[in-house]
PDB file of N, CA, C and O in Angstrom:
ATOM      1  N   UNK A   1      41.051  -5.785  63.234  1.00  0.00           N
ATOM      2  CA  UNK A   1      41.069  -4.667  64.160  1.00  0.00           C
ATOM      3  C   UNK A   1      41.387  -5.187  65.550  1.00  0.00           C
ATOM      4  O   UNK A   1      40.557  -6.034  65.880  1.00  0.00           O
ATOM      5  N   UNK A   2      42.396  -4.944  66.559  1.00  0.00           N
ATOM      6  CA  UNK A   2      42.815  -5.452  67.177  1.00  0.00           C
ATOM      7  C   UNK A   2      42.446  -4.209  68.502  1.00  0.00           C
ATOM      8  O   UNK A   2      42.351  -4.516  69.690  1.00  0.00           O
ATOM      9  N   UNK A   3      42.302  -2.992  68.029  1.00  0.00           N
ATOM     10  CA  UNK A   3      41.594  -1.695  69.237  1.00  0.00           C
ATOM     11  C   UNK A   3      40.823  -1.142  68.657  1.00  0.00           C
ATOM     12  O   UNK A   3      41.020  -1.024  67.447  1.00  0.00           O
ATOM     13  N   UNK A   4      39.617  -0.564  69.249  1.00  0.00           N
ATOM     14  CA  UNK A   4      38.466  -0.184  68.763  1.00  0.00           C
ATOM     15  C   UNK A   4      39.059   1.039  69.163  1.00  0.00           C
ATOM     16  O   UNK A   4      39.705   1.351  70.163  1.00  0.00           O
ATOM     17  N   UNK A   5      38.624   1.776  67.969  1.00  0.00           N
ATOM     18  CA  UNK A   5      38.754   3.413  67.944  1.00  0.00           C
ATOM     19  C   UNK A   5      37.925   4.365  68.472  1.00  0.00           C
ATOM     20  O   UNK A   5      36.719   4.490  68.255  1.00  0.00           O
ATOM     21  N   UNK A   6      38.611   5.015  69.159  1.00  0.00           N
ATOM     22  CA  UNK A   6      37.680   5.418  70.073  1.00  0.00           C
ATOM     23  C   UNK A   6      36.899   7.166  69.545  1.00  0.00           C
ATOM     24  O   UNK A   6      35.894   7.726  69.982  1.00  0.00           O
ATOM     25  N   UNK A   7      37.517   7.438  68.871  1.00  0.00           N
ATOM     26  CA  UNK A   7      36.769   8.558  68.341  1.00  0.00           C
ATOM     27  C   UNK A   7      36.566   8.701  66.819  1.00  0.00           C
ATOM     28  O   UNK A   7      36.285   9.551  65.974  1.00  0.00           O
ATOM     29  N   UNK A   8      36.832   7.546  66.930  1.00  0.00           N
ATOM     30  CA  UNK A   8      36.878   7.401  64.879  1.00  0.00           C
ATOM     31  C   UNK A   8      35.881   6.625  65.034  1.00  0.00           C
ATOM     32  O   UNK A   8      35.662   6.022  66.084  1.00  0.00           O
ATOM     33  N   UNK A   9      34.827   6.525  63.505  1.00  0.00           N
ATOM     34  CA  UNK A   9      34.161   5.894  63.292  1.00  0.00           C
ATOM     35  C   UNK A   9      34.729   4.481  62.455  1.00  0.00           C
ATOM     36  O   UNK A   9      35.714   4.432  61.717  1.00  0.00           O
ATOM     37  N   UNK A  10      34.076   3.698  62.702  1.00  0.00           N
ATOM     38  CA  UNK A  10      34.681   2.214  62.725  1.00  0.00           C
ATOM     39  C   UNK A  10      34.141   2.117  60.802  1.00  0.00           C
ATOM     40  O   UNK A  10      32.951   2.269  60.527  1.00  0.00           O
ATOM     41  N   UNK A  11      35.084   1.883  59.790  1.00  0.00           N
ATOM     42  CA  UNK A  11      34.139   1.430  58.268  1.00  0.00           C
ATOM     43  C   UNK A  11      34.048   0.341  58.459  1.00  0.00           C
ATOM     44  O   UNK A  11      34.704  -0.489  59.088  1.00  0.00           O
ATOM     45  N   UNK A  12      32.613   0.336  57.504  1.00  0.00           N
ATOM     46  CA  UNK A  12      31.766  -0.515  57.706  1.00  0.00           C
ATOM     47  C   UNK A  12      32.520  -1.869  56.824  1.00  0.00           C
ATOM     48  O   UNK A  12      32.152  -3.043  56.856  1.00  0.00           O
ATOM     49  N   UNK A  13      33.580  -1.333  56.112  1.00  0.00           N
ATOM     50  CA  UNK A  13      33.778  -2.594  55.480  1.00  0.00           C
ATOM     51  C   UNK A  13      34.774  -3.523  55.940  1.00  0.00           C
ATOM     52  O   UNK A  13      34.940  -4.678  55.547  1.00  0.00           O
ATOM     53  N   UNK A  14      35.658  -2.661  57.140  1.00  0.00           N
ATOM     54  CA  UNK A  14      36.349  -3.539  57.858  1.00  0.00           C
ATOM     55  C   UNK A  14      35.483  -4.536  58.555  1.00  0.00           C
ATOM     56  O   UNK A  14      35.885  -5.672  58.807  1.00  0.00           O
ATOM     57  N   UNK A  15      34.254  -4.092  58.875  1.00  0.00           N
ATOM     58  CA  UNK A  15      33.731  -5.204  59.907  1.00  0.00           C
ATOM     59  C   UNK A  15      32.670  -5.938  58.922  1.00  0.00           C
ATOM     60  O   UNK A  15      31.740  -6.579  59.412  1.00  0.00           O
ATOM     61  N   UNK A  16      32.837  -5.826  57.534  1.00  0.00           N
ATOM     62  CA  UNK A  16      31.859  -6.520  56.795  1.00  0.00           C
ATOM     63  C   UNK A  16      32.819  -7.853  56.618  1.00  0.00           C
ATOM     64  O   UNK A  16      32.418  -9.014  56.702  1.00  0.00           O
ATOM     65  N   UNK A  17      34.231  -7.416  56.342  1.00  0.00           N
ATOM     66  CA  UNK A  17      34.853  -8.610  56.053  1.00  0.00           C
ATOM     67  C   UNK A  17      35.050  -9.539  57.394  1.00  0.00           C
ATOM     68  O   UNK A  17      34.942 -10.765  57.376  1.00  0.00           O
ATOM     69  N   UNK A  18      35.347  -8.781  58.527  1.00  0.00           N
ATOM     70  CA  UNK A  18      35.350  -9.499  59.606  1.00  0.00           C
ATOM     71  C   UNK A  18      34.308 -10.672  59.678  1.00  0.00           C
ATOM     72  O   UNK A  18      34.595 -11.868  59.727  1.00  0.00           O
ATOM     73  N   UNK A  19      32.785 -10.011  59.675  1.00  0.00           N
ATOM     74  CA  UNK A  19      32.127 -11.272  59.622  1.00  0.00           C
ATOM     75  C   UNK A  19      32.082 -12.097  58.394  1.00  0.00           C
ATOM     76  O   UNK A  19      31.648 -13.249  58.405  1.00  0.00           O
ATOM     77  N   UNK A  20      32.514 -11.528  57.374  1.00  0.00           N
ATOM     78  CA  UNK A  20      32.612 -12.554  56.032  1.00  0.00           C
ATOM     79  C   UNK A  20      33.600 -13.692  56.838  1.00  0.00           C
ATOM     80  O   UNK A  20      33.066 -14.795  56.947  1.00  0.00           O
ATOM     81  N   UNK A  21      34.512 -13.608  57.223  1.00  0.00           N
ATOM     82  CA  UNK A  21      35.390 -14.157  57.672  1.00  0.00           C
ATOM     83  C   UNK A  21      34.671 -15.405  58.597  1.00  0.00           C
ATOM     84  O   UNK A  21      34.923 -16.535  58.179  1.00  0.00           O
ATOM     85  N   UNK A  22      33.914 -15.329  59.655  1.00  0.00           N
ATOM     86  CA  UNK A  22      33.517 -15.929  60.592  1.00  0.00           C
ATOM     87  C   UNK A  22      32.310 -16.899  59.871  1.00  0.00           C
ATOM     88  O   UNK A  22      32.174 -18.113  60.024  1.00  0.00           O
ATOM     89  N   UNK A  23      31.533 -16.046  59.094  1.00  0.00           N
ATOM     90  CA  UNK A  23      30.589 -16.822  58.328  1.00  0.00           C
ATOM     91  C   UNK A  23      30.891 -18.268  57.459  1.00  0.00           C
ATOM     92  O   UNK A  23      30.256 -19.289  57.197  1.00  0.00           O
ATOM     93  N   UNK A  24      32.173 -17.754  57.192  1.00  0.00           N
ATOM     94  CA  UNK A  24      32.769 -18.799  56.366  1.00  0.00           C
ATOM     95  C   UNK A  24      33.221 -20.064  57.460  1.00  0.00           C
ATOM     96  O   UNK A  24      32.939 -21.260  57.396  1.00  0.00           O
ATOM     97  N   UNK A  25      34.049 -19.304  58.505  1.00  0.00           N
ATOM     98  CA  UNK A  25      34.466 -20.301  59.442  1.00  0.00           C
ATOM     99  C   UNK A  25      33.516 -21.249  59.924  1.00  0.00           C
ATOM    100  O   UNK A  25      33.757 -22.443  60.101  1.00  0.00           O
ATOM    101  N   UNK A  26      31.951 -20.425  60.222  1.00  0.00           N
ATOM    102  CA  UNK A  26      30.809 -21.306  61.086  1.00  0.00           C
ATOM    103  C   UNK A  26      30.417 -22.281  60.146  1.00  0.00           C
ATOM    104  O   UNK A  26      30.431 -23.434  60.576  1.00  0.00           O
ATOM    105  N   UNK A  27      29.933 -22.054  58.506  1.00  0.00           N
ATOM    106  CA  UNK A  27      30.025 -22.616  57.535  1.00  0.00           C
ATOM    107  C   UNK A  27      30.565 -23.900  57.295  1.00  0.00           C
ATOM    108  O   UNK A  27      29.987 -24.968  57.092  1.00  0.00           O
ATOM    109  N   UNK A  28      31.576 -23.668  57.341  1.00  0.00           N
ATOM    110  CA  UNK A  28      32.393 -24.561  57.090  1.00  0.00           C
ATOM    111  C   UNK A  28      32.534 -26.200  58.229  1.00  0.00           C
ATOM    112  O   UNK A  28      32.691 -27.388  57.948  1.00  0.00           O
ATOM    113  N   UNK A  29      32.356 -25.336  59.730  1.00  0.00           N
ATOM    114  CA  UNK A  29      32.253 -25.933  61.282  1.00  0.00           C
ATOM    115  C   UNK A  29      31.222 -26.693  61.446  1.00  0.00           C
ATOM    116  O   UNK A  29      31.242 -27.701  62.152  1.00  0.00           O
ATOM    117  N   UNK A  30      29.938 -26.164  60.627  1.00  0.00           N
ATOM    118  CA  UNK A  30      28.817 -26.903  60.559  1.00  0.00           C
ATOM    119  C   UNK A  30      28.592 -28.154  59.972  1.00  0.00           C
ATOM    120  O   UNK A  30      28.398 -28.249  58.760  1.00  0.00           O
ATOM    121  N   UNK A  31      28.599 -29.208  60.788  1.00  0.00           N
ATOM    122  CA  UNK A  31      27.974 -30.526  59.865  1.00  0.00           C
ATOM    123  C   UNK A  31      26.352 -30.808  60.131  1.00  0.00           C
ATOM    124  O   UNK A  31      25.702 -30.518  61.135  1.00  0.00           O
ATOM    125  N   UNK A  32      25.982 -31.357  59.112  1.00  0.00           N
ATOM    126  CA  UNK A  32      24.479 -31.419  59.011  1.00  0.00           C
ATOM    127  C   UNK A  32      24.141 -33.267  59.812  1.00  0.00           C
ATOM    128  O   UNK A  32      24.606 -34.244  59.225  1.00  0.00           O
ATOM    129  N   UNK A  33      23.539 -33.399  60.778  1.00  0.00           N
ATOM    130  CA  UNK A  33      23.389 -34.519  61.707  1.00  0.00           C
ATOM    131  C   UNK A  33      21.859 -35.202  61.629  1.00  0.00           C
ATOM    132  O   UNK A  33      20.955 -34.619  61.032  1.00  0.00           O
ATOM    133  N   UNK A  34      21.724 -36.067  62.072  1.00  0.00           N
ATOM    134  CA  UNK A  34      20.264 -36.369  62.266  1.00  0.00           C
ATOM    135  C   UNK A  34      19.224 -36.217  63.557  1.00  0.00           C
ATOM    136  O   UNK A  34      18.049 -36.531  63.749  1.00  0.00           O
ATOM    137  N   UNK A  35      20.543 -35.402  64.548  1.00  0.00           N
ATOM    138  CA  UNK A  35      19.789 -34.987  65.687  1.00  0.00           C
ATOM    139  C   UNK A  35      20.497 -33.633  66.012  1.00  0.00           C
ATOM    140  O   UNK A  35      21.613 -33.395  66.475  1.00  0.00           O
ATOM    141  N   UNK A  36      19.459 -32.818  65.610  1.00  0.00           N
ATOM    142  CA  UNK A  36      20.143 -31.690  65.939  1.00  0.00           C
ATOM    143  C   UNK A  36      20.389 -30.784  67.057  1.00  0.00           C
ATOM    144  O   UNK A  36      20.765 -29.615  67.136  1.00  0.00           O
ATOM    145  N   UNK A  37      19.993 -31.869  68.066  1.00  0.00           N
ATOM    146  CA  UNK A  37      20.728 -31.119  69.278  1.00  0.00           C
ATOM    147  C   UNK A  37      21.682 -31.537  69.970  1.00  0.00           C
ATOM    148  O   UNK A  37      21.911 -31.208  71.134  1.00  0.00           O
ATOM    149  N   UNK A  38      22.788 -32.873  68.794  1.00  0.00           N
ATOM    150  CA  UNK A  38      23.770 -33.237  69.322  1.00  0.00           C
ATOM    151  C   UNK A  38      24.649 -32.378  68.699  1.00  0.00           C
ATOM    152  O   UNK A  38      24.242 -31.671  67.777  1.00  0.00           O
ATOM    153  N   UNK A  39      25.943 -32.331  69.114  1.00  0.00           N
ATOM    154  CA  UNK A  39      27.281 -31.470  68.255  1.00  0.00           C
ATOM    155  C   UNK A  39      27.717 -32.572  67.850  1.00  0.00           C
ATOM    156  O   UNK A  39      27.542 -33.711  68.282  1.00  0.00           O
ATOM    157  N   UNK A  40      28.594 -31.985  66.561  1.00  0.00           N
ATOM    158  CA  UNK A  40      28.922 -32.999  65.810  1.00  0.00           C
ATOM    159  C   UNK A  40      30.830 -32.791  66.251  1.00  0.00           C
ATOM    160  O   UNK A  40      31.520 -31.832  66.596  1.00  0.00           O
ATOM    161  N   UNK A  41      31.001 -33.764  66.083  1.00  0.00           N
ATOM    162  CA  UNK A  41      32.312 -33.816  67.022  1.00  0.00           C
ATOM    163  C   UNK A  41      33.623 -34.196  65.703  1.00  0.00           C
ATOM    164  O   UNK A  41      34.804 -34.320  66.025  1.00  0.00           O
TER     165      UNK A  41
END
């Protein structure tokens, strides 16, 4: 979705996949460290 609609209601499943989408990305972005308040680079 690239413009939010302004008098339409938004389905819910466009924005379910949206975050499916991101979930996967953070997922994936995440490495598991031994200090976790460094970023893993």
């Amino acid at each position: 979705m690239k413009i939010w609609p302004k008098k339409q209601k938004v389905p819910a499943v466009k924005l379910s996949q949206k975050y499916a989408i991101l979930n996967r990305i953070r997922a994936a972005n995440w490495v598991p460290t031994r200090h976790s308040s460094d970023v893993a680079t």
